[in-house]
N, C-alpha and C positions, 0 to 999 in steps of 0.2 A: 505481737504474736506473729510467727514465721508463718506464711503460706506454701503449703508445696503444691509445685506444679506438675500438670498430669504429663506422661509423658510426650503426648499429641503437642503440647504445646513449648516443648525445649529439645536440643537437640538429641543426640543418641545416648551421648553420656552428661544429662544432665547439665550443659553446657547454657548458655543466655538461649534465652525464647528465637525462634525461627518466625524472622517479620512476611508471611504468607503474601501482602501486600506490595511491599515492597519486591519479592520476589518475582509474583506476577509480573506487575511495571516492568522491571529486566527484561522479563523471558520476549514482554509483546515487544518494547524498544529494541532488542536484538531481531527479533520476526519482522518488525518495520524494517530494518534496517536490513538485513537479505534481501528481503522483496524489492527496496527501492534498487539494489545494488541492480537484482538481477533485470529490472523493467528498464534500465536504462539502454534509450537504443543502442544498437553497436552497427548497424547500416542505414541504408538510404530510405530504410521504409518504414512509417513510421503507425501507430494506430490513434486514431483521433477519435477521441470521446467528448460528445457534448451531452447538454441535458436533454433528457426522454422525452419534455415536451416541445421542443424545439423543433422544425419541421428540418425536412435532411438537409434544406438549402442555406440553413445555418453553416453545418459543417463545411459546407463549399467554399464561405464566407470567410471562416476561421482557416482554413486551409490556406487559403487566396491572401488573406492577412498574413498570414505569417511567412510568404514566399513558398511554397510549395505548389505540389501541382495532385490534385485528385487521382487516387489509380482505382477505386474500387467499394464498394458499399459492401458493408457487414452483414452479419443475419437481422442485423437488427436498426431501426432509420438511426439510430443517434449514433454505431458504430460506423467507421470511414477508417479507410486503407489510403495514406500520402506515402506522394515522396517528396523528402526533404531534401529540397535542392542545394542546402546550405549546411 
């Protein structure tokens, strides 16, 4: 027996089903994919996030690790302003 489907769930003219699921997935992997494009640094200054419970002299740590030098504390202890020497 043939089912017909409502129109919510095929396309405008009756075309194969529209996978809502898969659609989403696209739209956020393209949104990831802007966002990383545009967070990527493009100068010497970089923003370092550690975890919230971590006291700020972590971030010093992680700075100091990775060859940079401290410029400046965020609104918040676990944001930090480097520069990246490299």
């Amino acid at each position: 027996m043939a089912t017909r489907l409502s129109h919510e769930d095929t396309g405008r003219r009756g075309e194969r089903p529209v996978n809502r699921a898969a659609l989403c997935i696209h739209f956020l992997l393209f949104v990831l994919l802007v966002l990383s494009v545009w967070a990527m640094p493009r100068g010497p200054l970089v923003l370092v996030v550690t975890h919230p419970n971590e006291p700020p002299q972590k971030a010093m740590s992680v700075i100091a690790a990775a060859g940079g030098s401290f410029v400046a504390s965020g609104g918040l202890p676990w944001l930090s302003l480097a520069h990246a020497d490299s």
